[in-house]
Structures are given as C-alpha cells and as structure tokens.
C-alpha positions as CSV (number, residue, x, y, z in Angstrom):
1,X,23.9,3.7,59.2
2,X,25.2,0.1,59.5
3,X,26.6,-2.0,56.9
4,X,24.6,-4.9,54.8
5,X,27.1,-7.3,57.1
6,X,25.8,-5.9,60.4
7,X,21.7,-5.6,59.4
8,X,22.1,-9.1,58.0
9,X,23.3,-10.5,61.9
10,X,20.1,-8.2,63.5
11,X,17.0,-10.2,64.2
12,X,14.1,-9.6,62.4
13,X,12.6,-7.5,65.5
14,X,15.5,-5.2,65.1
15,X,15.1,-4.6,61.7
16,X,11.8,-4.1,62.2
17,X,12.1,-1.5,64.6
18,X,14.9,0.4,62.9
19,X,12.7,0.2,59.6
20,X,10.1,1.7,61.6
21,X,12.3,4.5,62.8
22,X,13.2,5.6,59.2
23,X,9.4,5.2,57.9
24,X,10.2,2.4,55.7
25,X,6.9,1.5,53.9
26,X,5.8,-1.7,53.8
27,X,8.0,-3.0,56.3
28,X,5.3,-5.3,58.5
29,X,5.2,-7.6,55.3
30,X,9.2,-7.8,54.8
31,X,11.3,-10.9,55.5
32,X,14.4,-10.7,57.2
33,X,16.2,-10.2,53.9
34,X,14.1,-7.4,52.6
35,X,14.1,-5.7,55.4
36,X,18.0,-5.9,55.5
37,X,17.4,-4.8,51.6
38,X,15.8,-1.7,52.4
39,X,17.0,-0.5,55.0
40,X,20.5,-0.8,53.3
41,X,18.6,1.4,50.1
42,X,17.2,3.4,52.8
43,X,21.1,4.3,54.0
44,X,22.0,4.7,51.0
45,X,19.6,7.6,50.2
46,X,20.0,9.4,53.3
47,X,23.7,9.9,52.6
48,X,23.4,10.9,49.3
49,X,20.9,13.7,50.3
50,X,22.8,14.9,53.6
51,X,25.1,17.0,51.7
C-alpha cells in the first residue's frame, strides 16, 4: 500500500479509483484529502489483519 506522502501527490481520479478497488464506502463524496485519509486507514487495516 502506498504511503500518506505518495496518495497525497495522486490526483483525485486516482484515489478514486484505488478507493474503489478496496470498497471504500463513501468514496464518490470524498475530497482529495479524505480520500487520501481513508485509503491510508484503509492500509492500515489490511496489514494488521494479513497476519
């Protein structure tokens, strides 16, 4: 998963789509920020659970 650093330098379109790709909910109303937000969370739970 990529760092807060490299989501914040995405486009919004690409965030979008990788939010998409992980089921993020609510991720058609989410700024740039947010989606950089929760897709960071988002990493963040998937490697916890992968063990």
């Amino acid at each position: 998963m990529a760092g807060k650093r490299e989501l914040r330098q995405s486009s919004e379109s690409e965030l979008y789509q990788r939010a998409s790709d992980q089921g993020v909910p609510g991720r058609s109303k989410m700024s740039h920020d947010e989606l950089v937000d929760a897709l960071a969370r988002a990493g963040r739970r998937r490697k916890k659970t992968a063990a």
